[in-house]
DSSP file (Angstrom, degrees, kcal/mol; ACC not computed):
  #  RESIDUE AA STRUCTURE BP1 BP2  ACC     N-H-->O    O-->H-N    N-H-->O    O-->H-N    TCO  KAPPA ALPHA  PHI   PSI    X-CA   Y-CA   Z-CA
    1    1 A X     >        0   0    0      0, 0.0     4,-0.6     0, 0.0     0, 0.0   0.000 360.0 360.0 360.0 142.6  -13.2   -6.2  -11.8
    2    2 A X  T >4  +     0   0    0      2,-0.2     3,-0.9     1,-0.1     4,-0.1   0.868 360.0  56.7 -63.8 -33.6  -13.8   -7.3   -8.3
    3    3 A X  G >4 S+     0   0    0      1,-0.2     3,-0.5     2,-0.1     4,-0.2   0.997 117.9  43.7 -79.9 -61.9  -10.7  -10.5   -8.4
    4    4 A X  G >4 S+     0   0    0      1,-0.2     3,-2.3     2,-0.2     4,-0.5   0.490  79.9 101.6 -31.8 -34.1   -8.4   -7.1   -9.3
    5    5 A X  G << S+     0   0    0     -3,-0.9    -1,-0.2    -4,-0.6    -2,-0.1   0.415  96.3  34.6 -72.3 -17.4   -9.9   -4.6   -6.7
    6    6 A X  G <> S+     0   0    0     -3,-0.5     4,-2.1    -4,-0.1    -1,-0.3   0.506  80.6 103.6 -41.5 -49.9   -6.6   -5.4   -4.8
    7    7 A X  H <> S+     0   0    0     -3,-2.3     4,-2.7    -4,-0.2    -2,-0.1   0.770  85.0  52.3 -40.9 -48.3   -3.6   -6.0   -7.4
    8    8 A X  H >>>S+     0   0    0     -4,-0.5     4,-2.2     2,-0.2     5,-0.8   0.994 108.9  44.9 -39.8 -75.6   -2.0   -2.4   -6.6
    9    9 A X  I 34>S+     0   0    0     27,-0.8     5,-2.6     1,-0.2    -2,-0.2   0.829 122.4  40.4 -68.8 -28.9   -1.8   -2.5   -3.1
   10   10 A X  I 3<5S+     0   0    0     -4,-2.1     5,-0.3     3,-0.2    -1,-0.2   0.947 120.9  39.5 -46.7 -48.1   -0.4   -6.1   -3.3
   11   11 A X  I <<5S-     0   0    0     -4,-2.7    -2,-0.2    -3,-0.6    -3,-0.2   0.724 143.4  -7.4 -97.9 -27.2    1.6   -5.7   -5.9
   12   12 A X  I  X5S+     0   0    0     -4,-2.2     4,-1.7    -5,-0.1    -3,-0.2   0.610 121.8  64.1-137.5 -37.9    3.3   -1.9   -5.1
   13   13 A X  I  ><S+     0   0    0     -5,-0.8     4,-2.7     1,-0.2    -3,-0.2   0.986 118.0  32.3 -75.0 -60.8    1.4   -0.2   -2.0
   14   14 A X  H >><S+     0   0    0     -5,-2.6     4,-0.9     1,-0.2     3,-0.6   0.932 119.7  53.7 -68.8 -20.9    3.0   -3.6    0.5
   15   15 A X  H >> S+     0   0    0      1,-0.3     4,-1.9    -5,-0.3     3,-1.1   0.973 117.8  38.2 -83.1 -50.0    6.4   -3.8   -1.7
   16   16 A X  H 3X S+     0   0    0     -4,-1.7     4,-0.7     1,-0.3    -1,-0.3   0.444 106.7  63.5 -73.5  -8.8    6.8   -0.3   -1.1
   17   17 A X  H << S+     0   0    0     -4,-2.7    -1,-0.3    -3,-0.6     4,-0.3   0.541 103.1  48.3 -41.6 -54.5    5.7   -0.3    2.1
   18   18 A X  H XX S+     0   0    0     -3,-1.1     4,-4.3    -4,-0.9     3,-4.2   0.965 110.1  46.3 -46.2 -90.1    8.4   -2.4    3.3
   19   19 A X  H 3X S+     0   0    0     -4,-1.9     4,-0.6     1,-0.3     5,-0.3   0.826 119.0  48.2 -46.0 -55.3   11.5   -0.7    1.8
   20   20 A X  H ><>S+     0   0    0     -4,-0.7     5,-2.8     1,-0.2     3,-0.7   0.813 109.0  49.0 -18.8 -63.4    9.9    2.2    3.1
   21   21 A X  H <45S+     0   0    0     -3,-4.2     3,-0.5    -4,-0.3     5,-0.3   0.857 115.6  46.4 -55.1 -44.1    9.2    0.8    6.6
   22   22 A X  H 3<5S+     0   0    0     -4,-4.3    -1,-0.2     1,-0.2    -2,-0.2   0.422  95.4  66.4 -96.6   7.1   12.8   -0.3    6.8
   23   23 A X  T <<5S-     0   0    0     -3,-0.7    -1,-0.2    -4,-0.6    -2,-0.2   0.360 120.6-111.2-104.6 -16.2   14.5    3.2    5.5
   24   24 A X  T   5S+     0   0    0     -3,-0.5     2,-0.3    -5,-0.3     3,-0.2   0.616  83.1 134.7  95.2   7.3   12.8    4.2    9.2
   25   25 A X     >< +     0   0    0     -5,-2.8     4,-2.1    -6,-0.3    -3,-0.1  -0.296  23.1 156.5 -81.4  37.3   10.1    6.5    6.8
   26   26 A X  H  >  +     0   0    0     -5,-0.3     4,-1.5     1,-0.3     5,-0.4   0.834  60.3  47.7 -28.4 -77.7    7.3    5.1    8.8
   27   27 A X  H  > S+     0   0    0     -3,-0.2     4,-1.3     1,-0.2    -1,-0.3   0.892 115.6  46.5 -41.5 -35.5    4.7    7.7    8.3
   28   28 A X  H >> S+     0   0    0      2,-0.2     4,-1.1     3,-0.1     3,-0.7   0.995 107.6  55.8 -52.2 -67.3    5.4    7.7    4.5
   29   29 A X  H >X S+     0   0    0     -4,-2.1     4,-2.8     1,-0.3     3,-2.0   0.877 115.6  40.0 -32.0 -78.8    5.3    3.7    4.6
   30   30 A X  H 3X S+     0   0    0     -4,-1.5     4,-2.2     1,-0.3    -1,-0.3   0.771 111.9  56.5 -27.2 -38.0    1.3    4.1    6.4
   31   31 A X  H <X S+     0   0    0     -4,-1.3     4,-1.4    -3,-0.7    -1,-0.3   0.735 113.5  38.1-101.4 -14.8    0.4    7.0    4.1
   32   32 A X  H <X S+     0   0    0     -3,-2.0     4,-1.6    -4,-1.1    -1,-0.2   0.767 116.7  49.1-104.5 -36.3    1.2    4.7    0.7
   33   33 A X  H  < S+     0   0    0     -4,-2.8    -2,-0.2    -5,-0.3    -3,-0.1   0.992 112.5  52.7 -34.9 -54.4   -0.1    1.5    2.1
   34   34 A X  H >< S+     0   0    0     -4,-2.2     3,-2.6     1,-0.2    -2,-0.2   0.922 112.7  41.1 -35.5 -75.0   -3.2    3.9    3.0
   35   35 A X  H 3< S+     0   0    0     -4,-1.4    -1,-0.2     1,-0.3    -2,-0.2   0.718 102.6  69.0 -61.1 -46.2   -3.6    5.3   -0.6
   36   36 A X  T 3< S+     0   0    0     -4,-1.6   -27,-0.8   -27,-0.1    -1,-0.3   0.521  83.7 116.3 -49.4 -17.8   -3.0    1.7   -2.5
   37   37 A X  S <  S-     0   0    0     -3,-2.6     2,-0.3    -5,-0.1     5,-0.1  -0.287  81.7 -96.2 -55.3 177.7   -6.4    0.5   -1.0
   38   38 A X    >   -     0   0    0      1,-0.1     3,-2.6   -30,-0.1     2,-0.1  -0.659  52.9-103.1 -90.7 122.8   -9.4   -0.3   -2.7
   39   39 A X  T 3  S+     0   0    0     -2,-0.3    -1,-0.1     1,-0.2    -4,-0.0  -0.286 114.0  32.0 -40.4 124.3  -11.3    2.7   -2.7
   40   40 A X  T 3  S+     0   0    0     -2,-0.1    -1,-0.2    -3,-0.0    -3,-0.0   0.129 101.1  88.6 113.3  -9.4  -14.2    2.3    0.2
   41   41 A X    <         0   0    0     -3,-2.6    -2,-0.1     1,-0.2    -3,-0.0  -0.285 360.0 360.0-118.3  44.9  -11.6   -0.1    2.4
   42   42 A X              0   0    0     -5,-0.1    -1,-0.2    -7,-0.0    -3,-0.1   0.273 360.0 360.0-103.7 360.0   -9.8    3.0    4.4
């Protein structure tokens, strides 16, 4: 469903993103954001 096409990368791609961000695992952080798109929105 299109209202859904999002719920992952909100819900785990930015949370994880963060903690990530802030452990100074920057590349990591990018590379899970990345992958937590919507397929077609890299």
């Amino acid at each position: 469903m299109k209202r859904f096409r999002y719920t992952l990368h909100n819900i785990v791609g930015h949370p994880l993103m963060e903690i990530f961000s802030l452990l100074g695992m920057t590349k990591l952080a990018n590379k899970i954001h990345d992958k937590t798109l919507p397929p077609g929105k890299k």
